[in-house]
C-alpha positions as CSV (number, residue, x, y, z in Angstrom):
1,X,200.6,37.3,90.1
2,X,201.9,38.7,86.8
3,X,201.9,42.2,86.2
4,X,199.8,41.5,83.1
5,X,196.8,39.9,84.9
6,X,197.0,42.6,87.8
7,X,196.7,45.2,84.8
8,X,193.7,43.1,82.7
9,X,192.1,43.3,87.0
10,X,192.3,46.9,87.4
11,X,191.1,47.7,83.5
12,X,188.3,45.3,84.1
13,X,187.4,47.0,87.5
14,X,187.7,50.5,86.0
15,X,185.4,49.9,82.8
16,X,183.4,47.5,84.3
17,X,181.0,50.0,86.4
18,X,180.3,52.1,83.1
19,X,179.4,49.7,80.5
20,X,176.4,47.3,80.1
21,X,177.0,44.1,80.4
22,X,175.4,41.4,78.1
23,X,175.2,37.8,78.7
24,X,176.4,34.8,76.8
25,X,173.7,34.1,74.5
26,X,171.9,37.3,75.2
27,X,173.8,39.7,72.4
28,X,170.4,42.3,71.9
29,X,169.3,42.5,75.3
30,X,171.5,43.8,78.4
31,X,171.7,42.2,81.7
32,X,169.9,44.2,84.9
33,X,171.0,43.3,87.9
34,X,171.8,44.5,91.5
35,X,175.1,44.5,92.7
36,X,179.0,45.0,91.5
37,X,179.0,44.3,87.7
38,X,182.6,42.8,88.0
39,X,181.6,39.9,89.9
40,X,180.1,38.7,86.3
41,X,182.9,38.9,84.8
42,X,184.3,36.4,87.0
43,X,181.2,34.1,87.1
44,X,181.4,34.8,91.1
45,X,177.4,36.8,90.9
46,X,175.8,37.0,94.2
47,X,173.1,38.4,92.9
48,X,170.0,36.5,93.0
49,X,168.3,39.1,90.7
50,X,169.3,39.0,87.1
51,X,167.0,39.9,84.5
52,X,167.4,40.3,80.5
53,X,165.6,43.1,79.0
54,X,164.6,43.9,75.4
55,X,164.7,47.2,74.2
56,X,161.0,47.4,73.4
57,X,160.2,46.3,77.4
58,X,162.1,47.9,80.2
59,X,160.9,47.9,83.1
60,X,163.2,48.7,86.4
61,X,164.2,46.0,88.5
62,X,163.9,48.3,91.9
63,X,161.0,49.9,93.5
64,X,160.4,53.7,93.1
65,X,158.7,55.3,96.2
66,X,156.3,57.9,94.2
67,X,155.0,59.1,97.1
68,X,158.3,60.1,98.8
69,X,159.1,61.8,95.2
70,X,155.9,64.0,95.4
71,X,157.1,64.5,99.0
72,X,160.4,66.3,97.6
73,X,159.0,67.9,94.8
74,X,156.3,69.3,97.1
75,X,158.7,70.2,99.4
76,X,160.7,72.2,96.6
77,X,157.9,74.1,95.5
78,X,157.2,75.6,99.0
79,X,160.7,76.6,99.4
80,X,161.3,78.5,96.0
81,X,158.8,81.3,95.0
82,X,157.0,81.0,91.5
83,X,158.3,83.7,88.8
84,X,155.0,83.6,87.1
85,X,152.2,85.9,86.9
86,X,149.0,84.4,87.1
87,X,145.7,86.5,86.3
88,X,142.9,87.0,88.4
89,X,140.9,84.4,86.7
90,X,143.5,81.6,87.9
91,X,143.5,83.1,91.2
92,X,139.4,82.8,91.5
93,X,139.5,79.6,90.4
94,X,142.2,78.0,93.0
95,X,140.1,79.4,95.6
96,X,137.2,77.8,94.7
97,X,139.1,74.7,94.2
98,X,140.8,75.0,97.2
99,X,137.8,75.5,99.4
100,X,136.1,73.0,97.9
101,X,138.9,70.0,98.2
102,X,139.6,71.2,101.5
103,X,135.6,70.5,102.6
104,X,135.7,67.5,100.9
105,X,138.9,66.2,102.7
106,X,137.3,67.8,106.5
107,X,133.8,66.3,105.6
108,X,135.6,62.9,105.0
109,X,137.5,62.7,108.2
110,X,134.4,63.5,109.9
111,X,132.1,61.1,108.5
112,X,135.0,58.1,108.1
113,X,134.8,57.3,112.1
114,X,131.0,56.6,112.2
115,X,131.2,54.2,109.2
116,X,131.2,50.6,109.4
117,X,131.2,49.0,106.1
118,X,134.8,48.5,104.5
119,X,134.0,49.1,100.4
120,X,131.9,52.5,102.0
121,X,135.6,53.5,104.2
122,X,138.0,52.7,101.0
123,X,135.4,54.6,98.6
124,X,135.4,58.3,101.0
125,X,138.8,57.7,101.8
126,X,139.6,57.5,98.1
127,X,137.7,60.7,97.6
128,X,139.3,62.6,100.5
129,X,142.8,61.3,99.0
130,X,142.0,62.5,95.0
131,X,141.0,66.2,96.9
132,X,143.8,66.5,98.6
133,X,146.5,65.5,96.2
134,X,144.6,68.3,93.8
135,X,145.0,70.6,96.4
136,X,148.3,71.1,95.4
137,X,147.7,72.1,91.8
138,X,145.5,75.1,93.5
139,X,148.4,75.9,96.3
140,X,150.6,76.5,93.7
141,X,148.5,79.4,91.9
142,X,148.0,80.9,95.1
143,X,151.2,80.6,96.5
144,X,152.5,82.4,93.1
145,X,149.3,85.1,93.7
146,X,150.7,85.9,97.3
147,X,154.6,85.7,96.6
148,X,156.3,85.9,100.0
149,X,153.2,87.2,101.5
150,X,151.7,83.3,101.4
151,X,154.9,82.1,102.8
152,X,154.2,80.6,105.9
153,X,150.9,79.4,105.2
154,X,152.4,77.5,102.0
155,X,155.3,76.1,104.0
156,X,152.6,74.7,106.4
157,X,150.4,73.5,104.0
158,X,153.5,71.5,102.4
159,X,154.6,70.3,105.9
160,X,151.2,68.6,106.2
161,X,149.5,67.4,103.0
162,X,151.8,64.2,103.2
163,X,151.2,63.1,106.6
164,X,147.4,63.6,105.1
165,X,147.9,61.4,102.2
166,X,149.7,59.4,103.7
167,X,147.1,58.3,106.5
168,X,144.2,58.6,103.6
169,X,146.2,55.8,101.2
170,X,146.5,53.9,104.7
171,X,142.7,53.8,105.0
172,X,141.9,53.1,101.6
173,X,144.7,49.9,102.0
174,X,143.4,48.7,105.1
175,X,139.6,50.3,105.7
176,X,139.2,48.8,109.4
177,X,137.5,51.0,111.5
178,X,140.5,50.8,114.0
179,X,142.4,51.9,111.1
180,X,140.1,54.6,110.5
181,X,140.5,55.8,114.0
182,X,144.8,55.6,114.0
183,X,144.5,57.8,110.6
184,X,142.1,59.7,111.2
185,X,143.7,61.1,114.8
186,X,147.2,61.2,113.0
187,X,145.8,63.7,109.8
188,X,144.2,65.3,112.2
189,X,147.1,66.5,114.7
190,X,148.9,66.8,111.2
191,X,146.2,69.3,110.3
């Protein structure tokens, strides 16, 4: 091989993996696709997943797990203490909140096992899922309230809320009632 063509290789390798790549025809849009860019250079793609994209309509060619982001950012927020004050007004109100999504989420679980009819299940369990995601908005202002005194409980609380959503989203997905009883058991020992 001449040195030449190993050179135009390596160049083509090097700058290949930071620049878009468009395709023939396709000068205004920018080829998506999965996989080592170079291989397009060479016509060799494997990649069954190409996609052109216009600039007024991108939309991602790979799945984003939300829930496993509000996992880590939940996660994150437990572990580093909030710098801001928060009056006694916000405080009152979390509580309330609180209390009240947390009844709504225990009153839930213990009416979801003696229902029968599937649009009733996915209906509570939705209910039971929106009080417990806000849940968080309210452990935030009272884990900033308490500082490190709320510690533990806030570290628990993060532990747990998304083995609870998580079983919730399974009921309203599937409402069986032997789904019911899985989730319902695993929030449970979660809580």
């Amino acid at each position: 091989m001449k040195f030449s063509s190993v050179l135009f290789v390596l160049s083509t390798l090097t700058f290949s993996t930071a620049l878009p790549v468009t395709r023939r025809g396709f000068i205004s849009g920018l080829a998506v696709r999965e996989g080592n860019s170079t291989l397009a250079l060479f016509s060799n793609s494997t990649s069954s997943s190409t996609s052109s994209i216009s600039s007024s309509s991108a939309k991602p060619t790979t799945e984003i797990n939300l829930e496993s982001l509000k996992e880590d950012a939940a996660a994150k927020k437990a572990t580093s203490g909030s710098k801001s004050k928060v009056t006694a007004a916000q405080v009152k109100s979390a509580v309330s909140g609180f209390a009240n999504d947390a009844n709504t989420v225990s009153a839930a679980l213990n009416k979801l096992p003696s229902m029968t009819d599937r649009s009733d299940i996915a209906s509570l369990a939705g209910k039971a899922f929106n009080a417990e995601s806000d849940e968080d908005s309210q452990r935030s202002v009272l884990f900033a309230a308490a500082g490190s005194a709320g510690s533990s409980a806030n570290s628990k609380i993060v532990k747990n809320t998304p083995a609870v959503l998580k079983g919730l989203k399974a009921i309203m997905v599937n409402p069986s009632i032997i789904s019911v009883k899985y989730n319902v058991a695993t929030i449970e020992a979660a809580r």
